[in-house]
N, C-alpha and C positions, 0 to 999 in steps of 0.2 A: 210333314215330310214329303218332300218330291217322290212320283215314281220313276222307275228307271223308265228310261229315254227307249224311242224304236231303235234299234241297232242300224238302221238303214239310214237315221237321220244325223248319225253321229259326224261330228266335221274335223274334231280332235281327243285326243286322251291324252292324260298325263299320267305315261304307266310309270314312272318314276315314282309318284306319290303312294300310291300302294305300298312300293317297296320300301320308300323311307318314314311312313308314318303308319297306324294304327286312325279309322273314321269314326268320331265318335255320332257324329249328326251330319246328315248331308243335305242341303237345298239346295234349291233352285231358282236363280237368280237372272234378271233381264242384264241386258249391255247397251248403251249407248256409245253407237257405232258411226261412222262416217259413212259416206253413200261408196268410197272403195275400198273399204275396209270388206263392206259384204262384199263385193265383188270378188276383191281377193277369197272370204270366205267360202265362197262357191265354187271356186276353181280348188280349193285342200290348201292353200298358200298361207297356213299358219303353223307356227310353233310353239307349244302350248309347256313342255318340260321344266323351264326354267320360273316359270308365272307364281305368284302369291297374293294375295288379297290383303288390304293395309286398311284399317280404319282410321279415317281423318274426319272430323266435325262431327261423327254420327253418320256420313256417310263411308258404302264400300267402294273401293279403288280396286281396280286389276291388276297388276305391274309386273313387267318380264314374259310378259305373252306378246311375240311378236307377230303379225300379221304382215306379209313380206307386199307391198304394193305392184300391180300387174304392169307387166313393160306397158300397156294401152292407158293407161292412167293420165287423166287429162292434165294438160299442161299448165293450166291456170292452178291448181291442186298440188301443193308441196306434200307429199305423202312423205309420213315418221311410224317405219315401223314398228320402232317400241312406245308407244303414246301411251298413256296412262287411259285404261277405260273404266267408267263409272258402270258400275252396279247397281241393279233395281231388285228392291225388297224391300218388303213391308216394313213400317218404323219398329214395330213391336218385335220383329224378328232379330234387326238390326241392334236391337239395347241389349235384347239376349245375349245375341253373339259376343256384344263387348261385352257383359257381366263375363261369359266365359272363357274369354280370349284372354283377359285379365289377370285369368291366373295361372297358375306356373304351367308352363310347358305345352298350351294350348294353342294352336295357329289357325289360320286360315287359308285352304291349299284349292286351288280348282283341278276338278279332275277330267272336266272333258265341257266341249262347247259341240252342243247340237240344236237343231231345226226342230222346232215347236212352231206349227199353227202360222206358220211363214215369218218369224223372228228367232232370231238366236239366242240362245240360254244356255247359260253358264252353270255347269252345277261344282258348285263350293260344297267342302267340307271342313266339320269342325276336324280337326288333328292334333292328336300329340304324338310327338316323334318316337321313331323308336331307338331302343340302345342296339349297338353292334351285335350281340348274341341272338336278340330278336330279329335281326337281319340274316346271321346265319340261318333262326332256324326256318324262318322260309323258303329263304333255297334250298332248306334240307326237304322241307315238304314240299317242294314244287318237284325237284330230282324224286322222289317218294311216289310222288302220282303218275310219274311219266313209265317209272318202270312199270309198275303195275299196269297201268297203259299198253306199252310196251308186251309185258304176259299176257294181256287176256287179247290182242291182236295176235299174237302166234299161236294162242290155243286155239283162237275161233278157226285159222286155217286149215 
């Protein structure tokens, strides 16, 4: 299992996945990236919401993570920013994943791209979705924590 990432090194999140799924397992996976794709990366020029992870061959795929290319972007350079990025993970990790993606109701969602050791990493988790009432009842706990929040700031004053 990955650990969580420095907070300072984070480059995107995908607070959507929280909301729409439950994590069962999370890693932490490389990208194979183009030379302006980091660059875009560096500057915050990506969009990570829409993104999911597809296995094809036994390998992982990124898809629906767009990384927006910088107006400086060299002119010999067709820059696509929704390109399909490959994923790096161990083979023995990767058979997992598909024995459990296999079955019912199991995805594979990325929840945020950060800076490891001067390369980017993706960290993927496994998910199963959740039903609408389990959507309520997190905003009922998030609304829950804020009031209380909320009281113990006007009690400290």
């Amino acid at each position: 299992m990955a650990k969580k990432p420095d907070p300072s090194s984070r480059i995107a999140d995908n607070k959507k996945a929280a909301y729409n799924y439950f994590f069962e397992e999370r890693h932490e996976a490389g990208m194979v990236l183009h030379g302006w794709e980091v660059k875009a990366l560096r500057e915050g020029k990506v969009q990570l919401t829409d993104g999911y992870v597809l296995i094809r061959d036994g390998e992982l795929y990124l898809l629906g993570c767009l990384i927006h290319p910088l107006k400086t972007a060299s002119t010999h350079v067709n820059p696509e920013s929704a390109r399909t990025k490959k994923l790096l993970l161990k083979k023995d990790d990767i058979k997992r994943l598909i024995g459990k993606v296999e079955q019912k109701g199991y995805t594979l969602v990325p929840i945020n791209l950060h800076w490891k050791n001067g390369f980017v990493k993706c960290e993927i988790a496994l998910a199963k979705g959740k039903a609408e009432h389990d959507k309520r009842d997190t905003i009922k706990d998030r609304e829950g924590k804020r009031e209380v929040e909320r009281a113990m700031k006007n009690r400290s004053r």
